[in-house]
LUMMAR-793159 format. One record per atom (N, C-alpha, C): residue number from 0; residue in three letters; chain; atom name; z, y, x. Coordinates in Angstrom, 3 decimals, padded with zeros to 6 digits. Each point is the difference from the previous one (the first is absolute). Layout:
<drenlums>
DRENLUM | n | res | chain | atom | Z | Y | X
DRENLUM | NUM | ALA | A | CA | Z | Y | X
...
</drenlums>
This chain:
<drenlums>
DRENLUM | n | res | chain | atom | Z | Y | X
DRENLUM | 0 | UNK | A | N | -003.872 | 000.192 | -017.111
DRENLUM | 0 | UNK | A | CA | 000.709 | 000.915 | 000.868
DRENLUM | 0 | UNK | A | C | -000.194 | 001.426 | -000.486
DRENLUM | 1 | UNK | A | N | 000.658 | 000.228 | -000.963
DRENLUM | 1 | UNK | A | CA | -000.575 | 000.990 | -001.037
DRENLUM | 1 | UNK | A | C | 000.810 | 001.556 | 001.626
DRENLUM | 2 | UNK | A | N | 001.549 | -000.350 | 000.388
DRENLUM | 2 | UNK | A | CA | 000.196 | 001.290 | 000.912
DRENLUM | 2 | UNK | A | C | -000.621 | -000.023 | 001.306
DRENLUM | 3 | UNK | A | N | -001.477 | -000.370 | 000.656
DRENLUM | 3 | UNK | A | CA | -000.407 | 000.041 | 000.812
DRENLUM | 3 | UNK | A | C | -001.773 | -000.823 | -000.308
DRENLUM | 4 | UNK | A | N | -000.612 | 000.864 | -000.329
DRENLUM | 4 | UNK | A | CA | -001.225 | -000.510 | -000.827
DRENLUM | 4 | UNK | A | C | -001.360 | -000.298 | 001.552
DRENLUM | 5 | UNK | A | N | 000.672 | -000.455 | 000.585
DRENLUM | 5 | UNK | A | CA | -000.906 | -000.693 | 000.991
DRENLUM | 5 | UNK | A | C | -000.676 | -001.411 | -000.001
DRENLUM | 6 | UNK | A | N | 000.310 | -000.382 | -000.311
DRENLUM | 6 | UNK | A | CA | -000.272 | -002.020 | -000.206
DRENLUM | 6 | UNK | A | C | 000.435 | 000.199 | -002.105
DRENLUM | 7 | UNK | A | N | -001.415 | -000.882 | -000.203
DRENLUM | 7 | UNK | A | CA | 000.763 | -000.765 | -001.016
DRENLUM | 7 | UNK | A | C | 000.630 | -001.001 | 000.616
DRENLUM | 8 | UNK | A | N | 000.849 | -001.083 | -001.406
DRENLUM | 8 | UNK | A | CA | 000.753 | -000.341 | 000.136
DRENLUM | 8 | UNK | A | C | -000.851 | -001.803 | 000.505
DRENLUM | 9 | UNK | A | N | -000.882 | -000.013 | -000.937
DRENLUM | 9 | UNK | A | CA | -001.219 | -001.277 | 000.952
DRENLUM | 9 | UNK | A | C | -000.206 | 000.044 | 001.311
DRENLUM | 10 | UNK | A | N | 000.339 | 001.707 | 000.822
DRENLUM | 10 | UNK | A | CA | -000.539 | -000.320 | 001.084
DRENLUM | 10 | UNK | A | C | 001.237 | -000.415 | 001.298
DRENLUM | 11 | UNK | A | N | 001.009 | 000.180 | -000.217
DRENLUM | 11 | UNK | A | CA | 001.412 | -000.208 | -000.244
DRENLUM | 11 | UNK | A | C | 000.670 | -001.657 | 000.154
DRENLUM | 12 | UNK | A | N | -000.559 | -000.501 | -001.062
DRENLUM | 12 | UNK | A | CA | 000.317 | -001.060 | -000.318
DRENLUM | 12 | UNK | A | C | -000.426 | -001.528 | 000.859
DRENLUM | 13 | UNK | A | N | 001.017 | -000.425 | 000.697
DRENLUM | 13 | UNK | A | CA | -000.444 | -001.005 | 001.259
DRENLUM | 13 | UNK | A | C | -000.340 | 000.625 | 000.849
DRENLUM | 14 | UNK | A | N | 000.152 | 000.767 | 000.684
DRENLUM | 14 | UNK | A | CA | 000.067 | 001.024 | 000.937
DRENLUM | 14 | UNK | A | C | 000.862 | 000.455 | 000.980
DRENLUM | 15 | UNK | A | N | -000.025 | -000.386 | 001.144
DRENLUM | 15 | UNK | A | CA | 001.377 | 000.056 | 000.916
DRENLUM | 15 | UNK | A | C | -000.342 | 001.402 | 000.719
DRENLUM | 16 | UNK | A | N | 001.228 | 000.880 | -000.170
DRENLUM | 16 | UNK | A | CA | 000.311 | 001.159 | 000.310
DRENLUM | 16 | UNK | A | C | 000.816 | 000.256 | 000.625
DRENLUM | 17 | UNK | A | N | -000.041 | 001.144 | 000.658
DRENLUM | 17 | UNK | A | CA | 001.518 | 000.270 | 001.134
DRENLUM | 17 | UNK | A | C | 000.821 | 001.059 | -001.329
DRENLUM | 18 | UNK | A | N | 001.492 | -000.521 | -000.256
DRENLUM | 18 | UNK | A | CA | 000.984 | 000.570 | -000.709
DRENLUM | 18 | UNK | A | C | 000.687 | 000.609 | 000.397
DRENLUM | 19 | UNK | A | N | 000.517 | 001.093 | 000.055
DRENLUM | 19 | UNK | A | CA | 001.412 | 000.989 | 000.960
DRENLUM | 19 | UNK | A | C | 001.161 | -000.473 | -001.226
DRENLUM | 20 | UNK | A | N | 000.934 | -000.587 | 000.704
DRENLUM | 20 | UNK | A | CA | 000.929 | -000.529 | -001.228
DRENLUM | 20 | UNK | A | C | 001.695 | 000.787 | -000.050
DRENLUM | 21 | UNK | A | N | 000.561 | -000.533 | -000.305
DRENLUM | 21 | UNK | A | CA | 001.543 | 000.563 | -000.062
DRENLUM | 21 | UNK | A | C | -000.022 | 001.560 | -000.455
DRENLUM | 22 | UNK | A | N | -001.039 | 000.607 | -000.922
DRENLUM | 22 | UNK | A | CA | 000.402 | 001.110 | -000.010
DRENLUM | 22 | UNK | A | C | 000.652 | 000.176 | -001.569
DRENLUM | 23 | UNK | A | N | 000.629 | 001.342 | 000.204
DRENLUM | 23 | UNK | A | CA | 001.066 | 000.246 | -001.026
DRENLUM | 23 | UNK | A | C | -000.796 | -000.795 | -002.007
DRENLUM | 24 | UNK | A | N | 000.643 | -000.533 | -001.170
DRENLUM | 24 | UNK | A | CA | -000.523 | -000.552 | -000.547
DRENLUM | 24 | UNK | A | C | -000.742 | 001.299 | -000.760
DRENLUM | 25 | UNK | A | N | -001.122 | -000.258 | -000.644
DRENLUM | 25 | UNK | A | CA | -000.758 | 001.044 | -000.619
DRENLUM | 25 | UNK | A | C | -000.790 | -000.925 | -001.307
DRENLUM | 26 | UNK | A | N | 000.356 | 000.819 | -001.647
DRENLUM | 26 | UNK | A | CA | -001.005 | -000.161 | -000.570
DRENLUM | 26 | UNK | A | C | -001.376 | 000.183 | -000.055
DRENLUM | 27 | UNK | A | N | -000.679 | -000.848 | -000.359
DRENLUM | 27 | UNK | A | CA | -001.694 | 000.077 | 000.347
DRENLUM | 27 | UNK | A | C | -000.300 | -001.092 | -000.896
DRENLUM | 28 | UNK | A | N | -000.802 | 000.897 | -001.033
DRENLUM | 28 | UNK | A | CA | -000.621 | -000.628 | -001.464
DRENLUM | 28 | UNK | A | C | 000.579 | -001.026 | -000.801
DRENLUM | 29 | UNK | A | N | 001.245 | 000.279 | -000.153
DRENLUM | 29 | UNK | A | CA | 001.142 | -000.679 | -000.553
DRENLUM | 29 | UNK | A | C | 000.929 | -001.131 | 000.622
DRENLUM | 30 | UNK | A | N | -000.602 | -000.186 | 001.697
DRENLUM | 30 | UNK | A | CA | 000.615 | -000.918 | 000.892
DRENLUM | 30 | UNK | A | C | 000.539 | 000.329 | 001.224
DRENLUM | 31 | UNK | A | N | 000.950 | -000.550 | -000.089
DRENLUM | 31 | UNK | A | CA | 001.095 | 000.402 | 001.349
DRENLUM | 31 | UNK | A | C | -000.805 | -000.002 | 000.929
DRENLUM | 32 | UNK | A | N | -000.236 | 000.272 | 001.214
DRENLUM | 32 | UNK | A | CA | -000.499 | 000.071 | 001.318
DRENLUM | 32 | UNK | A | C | 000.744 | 000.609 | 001.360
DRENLUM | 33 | UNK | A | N | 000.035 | -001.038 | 001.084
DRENLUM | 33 | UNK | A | CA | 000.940 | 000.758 | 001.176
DRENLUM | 33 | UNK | A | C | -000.954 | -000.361 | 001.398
DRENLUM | 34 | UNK | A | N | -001.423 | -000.012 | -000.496
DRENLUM | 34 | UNK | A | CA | -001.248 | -000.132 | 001.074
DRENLUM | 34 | UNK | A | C | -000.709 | 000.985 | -000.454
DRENLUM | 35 | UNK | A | N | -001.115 | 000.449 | 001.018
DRENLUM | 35 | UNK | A | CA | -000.938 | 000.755 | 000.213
DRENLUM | 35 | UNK | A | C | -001.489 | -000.798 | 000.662
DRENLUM | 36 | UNK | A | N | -000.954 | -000.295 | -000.463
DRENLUM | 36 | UNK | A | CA | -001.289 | -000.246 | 000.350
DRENLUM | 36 | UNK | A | C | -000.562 | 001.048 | 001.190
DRENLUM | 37 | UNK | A | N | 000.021 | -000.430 | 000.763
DRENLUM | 37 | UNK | A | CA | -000.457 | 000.794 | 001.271
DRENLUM | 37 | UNK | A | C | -001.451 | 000.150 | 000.080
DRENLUM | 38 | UNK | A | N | -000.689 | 001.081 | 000.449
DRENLUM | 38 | UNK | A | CA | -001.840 | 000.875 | 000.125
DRENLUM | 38 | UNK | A | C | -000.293 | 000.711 | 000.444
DRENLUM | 39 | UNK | A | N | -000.889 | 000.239 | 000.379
DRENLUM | 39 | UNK | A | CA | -001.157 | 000.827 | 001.186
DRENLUM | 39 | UNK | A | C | -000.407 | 000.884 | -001.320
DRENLUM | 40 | UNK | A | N | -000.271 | 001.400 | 000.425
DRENLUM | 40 | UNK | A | CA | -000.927 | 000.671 | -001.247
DRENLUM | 40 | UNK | A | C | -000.966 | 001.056 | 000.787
DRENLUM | 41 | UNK | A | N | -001.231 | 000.063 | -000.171
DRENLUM | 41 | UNK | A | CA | -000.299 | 000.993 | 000.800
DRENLUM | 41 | UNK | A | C | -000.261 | 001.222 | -000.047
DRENLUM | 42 | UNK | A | N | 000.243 | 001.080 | 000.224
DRENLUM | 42 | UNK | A | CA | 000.468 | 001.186 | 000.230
DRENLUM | 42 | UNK | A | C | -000.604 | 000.615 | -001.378
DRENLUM | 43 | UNK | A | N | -001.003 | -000.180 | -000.975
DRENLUM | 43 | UNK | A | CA | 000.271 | 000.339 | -001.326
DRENLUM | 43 | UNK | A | C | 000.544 | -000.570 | -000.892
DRENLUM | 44 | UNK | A | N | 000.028 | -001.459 | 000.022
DRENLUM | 44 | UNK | A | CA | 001.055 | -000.725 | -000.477
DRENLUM | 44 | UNK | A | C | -001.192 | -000.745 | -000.763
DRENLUM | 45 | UNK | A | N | -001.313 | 000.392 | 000.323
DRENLUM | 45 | UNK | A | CA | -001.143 | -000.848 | -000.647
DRENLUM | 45 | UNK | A | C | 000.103 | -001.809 | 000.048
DRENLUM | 46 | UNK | A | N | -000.328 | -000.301 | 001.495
DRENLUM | 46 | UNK | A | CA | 000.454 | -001.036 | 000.094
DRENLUM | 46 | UNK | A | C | 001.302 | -000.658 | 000.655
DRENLUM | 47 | UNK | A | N | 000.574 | -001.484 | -000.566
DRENLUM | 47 | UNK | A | CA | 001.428 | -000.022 | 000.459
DRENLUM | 47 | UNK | A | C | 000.105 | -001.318 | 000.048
DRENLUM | 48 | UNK | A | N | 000.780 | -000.710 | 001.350
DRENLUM | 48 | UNK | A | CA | -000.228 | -001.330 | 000.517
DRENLUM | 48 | UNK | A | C | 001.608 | -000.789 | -000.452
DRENLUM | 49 | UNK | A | N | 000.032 | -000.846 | -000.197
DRENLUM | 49 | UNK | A | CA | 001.320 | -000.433 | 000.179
DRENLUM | 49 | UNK | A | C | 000.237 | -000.748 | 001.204
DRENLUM | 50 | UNK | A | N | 001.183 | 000.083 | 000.590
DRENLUM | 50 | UNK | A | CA | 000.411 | -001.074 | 001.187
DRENLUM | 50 | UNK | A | C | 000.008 | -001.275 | -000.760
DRENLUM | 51 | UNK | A | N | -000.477 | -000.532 | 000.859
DRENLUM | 51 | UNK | A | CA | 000.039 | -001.560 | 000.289
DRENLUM | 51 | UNK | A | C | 000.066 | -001.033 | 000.953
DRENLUM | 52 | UNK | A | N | 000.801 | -000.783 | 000.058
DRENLUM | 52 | UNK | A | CA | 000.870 | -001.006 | 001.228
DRENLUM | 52 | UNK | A | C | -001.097 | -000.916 | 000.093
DRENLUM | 53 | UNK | A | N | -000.554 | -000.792 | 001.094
DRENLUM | 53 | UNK | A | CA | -001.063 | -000.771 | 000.142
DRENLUM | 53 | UNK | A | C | 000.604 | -001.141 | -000.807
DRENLUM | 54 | UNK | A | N | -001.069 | -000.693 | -000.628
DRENLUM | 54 | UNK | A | CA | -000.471 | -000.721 | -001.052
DRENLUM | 54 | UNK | A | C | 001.022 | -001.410 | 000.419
DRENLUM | 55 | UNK | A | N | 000.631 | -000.080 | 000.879
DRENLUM | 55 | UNK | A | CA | 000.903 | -001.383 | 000.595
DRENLUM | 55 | UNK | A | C | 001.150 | 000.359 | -000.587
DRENLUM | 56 | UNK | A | N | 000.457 | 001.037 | -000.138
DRENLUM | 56 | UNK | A | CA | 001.155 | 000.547 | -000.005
DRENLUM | 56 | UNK | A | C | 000.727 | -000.613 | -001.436
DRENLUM | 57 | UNK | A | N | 001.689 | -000.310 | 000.400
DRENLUM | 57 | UNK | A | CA | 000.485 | -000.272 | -001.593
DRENLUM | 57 | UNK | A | C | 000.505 | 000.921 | -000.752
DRENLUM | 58 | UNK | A | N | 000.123 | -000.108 | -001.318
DRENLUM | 58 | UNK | A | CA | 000.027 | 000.603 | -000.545
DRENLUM | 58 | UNK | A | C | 001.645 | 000.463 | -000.192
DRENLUM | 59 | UNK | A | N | 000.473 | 001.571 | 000.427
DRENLUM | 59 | UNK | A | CA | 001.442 | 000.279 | 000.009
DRENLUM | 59 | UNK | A | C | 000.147 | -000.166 | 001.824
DRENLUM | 60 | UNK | A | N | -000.864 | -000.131 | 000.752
DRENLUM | 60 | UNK | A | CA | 000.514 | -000.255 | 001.600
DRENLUM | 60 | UNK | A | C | -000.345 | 001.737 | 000.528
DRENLUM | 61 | UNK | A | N | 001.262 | 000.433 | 000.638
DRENLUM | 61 | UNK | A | CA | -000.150 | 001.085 | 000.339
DRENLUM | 61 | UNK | A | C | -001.612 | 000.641 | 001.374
DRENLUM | 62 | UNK | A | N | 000.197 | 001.297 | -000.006
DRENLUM | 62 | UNK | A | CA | -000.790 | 000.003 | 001.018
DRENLUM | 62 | UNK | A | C | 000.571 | 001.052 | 000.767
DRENLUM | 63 | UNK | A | N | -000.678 | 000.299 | 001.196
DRENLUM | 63 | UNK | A | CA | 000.934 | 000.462 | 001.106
DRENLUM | 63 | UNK | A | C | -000.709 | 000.945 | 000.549
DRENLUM | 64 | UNK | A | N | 000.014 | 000.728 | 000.919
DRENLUM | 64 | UNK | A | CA | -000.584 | 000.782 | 001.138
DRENLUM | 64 | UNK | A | C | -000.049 | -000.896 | 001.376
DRENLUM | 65 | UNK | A | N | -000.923 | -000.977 | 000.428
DRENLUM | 65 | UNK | A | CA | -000.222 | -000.614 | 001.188
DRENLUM | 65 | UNK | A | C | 001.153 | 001.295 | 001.253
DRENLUM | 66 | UNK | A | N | 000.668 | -001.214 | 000.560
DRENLUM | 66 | UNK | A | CA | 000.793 | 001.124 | 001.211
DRENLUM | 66 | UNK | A | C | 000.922 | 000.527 | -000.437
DRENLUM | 67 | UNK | A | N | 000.366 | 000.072 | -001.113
DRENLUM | 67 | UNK | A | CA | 001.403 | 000.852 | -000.620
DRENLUM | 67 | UNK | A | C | 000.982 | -001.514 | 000.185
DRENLUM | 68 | UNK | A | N | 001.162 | 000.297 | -000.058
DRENLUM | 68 | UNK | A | CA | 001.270 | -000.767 | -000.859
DRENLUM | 68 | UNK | A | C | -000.200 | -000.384 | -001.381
DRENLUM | 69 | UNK | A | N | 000.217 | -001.244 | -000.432
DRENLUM | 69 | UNK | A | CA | 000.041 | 000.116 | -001.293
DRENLUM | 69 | UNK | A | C | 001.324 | 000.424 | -000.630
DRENLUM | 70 | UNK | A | N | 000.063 | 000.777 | -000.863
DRENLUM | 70 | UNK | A | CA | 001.364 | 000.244 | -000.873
DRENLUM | 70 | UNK | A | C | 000.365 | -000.653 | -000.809
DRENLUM | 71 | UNK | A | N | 000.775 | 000.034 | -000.334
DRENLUM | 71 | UNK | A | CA | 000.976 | -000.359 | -001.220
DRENLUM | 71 | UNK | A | C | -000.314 | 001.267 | -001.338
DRENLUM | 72 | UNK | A | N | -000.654 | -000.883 | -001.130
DRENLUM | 72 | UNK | A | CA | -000.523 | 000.945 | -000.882
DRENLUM | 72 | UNK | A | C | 001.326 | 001.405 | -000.390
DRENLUM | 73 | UNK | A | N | -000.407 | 000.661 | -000.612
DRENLUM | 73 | UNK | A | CA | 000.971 | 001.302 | -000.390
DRENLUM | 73 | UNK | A | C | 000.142 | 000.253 | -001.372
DRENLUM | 74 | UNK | A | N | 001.017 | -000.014 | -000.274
DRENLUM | 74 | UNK | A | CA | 000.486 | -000.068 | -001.415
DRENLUM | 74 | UNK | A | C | -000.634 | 001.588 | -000.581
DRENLUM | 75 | UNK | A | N | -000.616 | -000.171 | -001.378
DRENLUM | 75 | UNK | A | CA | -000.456 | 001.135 | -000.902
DRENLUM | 75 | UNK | A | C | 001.276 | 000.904 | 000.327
DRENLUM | 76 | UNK | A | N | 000.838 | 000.209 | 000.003
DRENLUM | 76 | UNK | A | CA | 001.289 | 000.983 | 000.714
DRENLUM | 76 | UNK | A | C | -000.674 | 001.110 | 000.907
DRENLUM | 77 | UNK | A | N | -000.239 | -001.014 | 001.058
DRENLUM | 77 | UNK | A | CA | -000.137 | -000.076 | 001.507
DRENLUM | 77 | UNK | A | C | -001.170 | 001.148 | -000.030
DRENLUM | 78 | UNK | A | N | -001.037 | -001.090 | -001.007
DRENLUM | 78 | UNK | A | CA | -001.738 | 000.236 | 000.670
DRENLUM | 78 | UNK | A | C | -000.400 | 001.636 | -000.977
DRENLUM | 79 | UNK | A | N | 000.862 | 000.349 | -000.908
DRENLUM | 79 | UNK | A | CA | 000.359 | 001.478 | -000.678
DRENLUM | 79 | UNK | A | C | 000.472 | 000.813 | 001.171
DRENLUM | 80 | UNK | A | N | 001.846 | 000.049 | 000.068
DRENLUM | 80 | UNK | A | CA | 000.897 | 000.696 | 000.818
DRENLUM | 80 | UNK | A | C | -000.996 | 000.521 | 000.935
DRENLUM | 81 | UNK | A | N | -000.446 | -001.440 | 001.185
DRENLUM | 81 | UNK | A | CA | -000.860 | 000.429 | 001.468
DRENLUM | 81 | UNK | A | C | -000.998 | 000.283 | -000.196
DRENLUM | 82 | UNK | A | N | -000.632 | 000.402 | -001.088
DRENLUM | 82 | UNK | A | CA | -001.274 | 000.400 | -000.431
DRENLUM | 82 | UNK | A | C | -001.359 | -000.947 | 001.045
DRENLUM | 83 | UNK | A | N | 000.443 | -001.147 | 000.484
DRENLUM | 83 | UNK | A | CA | -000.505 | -001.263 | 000.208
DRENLUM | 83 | UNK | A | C | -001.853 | 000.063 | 000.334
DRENLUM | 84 | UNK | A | N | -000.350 | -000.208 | -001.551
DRENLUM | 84 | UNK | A | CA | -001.342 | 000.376 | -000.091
DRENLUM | 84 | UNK | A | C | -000.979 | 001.182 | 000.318
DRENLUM | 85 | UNK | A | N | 000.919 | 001.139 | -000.271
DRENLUM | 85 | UNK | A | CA | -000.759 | 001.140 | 000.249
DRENLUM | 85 | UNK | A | C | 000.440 | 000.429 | 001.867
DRENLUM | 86 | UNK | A | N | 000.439 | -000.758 | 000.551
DRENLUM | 86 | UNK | A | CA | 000.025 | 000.132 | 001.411
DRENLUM | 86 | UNK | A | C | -000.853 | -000.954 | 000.125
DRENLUM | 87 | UNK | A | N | -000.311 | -001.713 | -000.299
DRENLUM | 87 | UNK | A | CA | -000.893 | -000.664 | 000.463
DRENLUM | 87 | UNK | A | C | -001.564 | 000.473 | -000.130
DRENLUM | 88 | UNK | A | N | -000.158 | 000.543 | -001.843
DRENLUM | 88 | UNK | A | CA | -001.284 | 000.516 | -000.246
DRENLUM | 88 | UNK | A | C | -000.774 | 000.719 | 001.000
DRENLUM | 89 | UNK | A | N | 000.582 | 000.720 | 000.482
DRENLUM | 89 | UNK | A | CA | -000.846 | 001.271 | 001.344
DRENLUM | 89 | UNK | A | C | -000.316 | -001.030 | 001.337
DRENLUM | 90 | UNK | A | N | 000.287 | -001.157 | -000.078
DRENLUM | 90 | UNK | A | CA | -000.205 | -000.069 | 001.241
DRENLUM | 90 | UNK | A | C | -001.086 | -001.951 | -000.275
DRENLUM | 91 | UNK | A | N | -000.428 | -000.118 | -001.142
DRENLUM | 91 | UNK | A | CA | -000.604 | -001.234 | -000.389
DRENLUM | 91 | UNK | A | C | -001.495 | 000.521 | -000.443
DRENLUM | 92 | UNK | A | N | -001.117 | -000.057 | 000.326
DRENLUM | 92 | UNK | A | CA | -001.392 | 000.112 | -000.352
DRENLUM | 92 | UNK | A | C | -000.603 | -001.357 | 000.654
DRENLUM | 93 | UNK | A | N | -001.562 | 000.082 | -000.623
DRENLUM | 93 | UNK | A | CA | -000.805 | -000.785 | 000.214
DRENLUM | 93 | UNK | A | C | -000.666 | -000.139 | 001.355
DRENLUM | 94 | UNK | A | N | -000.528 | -000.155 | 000.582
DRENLUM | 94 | UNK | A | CA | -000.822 | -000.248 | 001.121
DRENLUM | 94 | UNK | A | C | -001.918 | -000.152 | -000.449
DRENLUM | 95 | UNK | A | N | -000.745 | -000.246 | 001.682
DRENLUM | 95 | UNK | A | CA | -000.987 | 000.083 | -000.814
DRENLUM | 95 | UNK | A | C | -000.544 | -000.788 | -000.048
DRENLUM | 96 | UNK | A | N | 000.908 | -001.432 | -000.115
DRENLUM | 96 | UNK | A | CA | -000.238 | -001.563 | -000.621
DRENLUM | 96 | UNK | A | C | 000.488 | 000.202 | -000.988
DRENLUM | 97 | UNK | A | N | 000.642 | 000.487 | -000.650
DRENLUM | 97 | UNK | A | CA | 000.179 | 000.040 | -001.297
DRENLUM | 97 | UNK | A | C | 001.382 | -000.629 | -000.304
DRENLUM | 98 | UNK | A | N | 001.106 | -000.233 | 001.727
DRENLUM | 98 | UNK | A | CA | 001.415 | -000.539 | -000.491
DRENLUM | 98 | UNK | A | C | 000.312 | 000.964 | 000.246
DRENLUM | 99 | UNK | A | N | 001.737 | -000.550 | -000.442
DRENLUM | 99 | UNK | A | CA | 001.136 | 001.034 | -000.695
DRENLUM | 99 | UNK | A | C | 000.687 | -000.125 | 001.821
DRENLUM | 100 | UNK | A | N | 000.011 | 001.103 | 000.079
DRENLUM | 100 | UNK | A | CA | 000.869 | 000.649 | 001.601
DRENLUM | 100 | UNK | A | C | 000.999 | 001.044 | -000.563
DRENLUM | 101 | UNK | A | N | 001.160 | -000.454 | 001.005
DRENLUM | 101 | UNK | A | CA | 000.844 | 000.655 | -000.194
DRENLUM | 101 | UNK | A | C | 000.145 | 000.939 | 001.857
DRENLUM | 102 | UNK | A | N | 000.210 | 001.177 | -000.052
DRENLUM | 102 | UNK | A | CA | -000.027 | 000.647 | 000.998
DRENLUM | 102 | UNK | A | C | -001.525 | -000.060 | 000.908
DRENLUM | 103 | UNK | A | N | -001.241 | -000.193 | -000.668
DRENLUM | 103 | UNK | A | CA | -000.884 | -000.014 | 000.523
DRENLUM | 103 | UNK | A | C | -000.052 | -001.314 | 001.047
DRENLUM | 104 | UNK | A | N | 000.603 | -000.697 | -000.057
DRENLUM | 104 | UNK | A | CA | 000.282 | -001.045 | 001.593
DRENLUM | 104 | UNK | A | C | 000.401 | -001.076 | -000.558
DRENLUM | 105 | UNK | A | N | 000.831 | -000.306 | -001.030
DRENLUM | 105 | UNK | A | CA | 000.532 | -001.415 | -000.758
DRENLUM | 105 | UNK | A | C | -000.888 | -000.377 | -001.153
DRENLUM | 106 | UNK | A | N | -000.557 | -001.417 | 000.322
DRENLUM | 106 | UNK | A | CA | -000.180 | 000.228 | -001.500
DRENLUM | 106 | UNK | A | C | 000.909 | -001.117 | -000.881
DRENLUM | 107 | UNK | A | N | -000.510 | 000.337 | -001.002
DRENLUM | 107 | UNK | A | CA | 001.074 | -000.090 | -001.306
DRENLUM | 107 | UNK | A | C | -000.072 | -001.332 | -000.533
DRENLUM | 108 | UNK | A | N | 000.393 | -001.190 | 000.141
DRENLUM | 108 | UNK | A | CA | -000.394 | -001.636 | -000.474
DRENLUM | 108 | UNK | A | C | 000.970 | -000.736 | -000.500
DRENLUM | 109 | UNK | A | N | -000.217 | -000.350 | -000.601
DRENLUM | 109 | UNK | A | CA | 000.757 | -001.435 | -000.313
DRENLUM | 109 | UNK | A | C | -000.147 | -001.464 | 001.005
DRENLUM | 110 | UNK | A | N | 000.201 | -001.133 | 000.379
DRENLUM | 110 | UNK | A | CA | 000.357 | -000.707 | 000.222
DRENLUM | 110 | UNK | A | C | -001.567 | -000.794 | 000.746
DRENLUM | 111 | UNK | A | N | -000.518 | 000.312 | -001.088
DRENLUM | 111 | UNK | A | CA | -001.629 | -001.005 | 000.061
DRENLUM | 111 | UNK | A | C | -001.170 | 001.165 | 000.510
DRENLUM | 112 | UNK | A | N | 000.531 | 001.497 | -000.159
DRENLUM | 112 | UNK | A | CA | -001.139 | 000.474 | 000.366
DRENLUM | 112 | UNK | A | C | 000.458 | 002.092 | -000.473
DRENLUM | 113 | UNK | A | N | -001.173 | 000.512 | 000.341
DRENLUM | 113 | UNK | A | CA | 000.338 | 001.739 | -000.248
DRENLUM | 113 | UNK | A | C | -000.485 | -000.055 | -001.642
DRENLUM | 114 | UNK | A | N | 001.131 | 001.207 | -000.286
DRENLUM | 114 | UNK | A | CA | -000.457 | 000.778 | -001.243
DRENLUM | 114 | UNK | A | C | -001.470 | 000.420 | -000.011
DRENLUM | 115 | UNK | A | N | -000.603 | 000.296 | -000.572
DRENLUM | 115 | UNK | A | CA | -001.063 | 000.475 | -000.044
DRENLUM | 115 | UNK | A | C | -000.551 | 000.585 | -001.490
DRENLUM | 116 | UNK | A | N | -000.943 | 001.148 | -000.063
DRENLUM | 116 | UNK | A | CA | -000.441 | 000.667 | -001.039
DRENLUM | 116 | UNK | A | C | -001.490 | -000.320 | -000.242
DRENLUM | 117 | UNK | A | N | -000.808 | 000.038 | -000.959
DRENLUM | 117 | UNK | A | CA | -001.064 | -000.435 | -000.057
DRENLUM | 117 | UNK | A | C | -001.241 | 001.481 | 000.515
DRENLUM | 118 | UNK | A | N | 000.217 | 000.806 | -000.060
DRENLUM | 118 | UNK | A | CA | -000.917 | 001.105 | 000.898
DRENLUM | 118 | UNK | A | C | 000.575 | 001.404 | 000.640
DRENLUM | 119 | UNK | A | N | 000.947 | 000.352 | -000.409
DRENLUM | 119 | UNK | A | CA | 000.429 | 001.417 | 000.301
DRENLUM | 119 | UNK | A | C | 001.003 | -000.219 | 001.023
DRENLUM | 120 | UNK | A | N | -000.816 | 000.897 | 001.361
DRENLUM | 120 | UNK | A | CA | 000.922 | 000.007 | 001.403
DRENLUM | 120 | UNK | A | C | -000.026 | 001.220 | 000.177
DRENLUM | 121 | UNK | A | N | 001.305 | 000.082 | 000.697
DRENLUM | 121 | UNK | A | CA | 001.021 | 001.291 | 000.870
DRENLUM | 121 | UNK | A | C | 000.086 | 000.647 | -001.857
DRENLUM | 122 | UNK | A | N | 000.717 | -000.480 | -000.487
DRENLUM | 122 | UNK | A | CA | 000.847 | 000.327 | -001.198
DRENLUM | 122 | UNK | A | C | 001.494 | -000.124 | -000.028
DRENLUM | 123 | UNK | A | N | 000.713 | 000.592 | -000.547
DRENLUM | 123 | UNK | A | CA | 001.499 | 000.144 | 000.113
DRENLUM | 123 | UNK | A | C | 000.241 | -001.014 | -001.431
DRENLUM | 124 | UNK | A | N | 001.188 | -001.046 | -000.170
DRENLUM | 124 | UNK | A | CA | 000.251 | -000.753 | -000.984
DRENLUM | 124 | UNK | A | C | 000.817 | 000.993 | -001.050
DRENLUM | 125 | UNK | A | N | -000.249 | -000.359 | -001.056
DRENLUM | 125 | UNK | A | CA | 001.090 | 000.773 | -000.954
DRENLUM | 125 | UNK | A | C | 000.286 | -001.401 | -001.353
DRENLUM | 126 | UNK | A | N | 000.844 | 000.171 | -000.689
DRENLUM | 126 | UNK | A | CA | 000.102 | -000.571 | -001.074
DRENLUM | 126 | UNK | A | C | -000.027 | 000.098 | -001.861
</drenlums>
């Protein structure tokens, strides 16, 4: 992951992560890409967590905000134009269990269980 030098690539590998997907296509180290690896970083950027969907979870199964509607994903168009992400970003941090909440009150899961980060709470997600 030579444009984001956080994880080697061993640590990476077999590793289930929360992905922000459909976004516009972008080169990155000679390969197409239209996802983003989603993370916690903390406020020097020393240490940095990745999201992760509890360990049941399949692999490609979306995750949600408990209490919301689910949507209908948004086309890279869409998730650019409505600037999508950078309205969701401000309002998704950690808690001080260490899951992913959205509006301080939802939290953030997939199917089998909450997102969760391995130590860094009341952090804002970025990618």
């Amino acid at each position: 992951m030579e444009h984001q030098p956080y994880f080697a690539e061993e640590e990476l590998l077999d590793r289930k992560v929360v992905v922000l997907c459909n976004l516009k296509m972008v080169k990155i180290v000679r390969m197409r890409s239209t996802g983003s690896i989603l993370l916690v970083a903390s406020d020097k950027g020393k240490k940095v967590d990745l999201l992760e969907p509890s360990p049941e979870a399949e692999v490609g199964e979306r995750v949600y905000a408990s209490g919301e509607e689910l949507q209908e994903p948004v086309t890279p168009i869409q998730m650019k134009k409505n600037k999508v992400w950078e309205t969701l970003c401000k309002n998704i941090k950690t808690n001080n269990k260490c899951e992913f909440m959205y509006l301080d009150r939802f939290p953030v899961r997939s199917r089998s269980g909450p997102v969760r980060v391995e130590s860094l709470k009341k952090v804002l997600v970025s990618k």
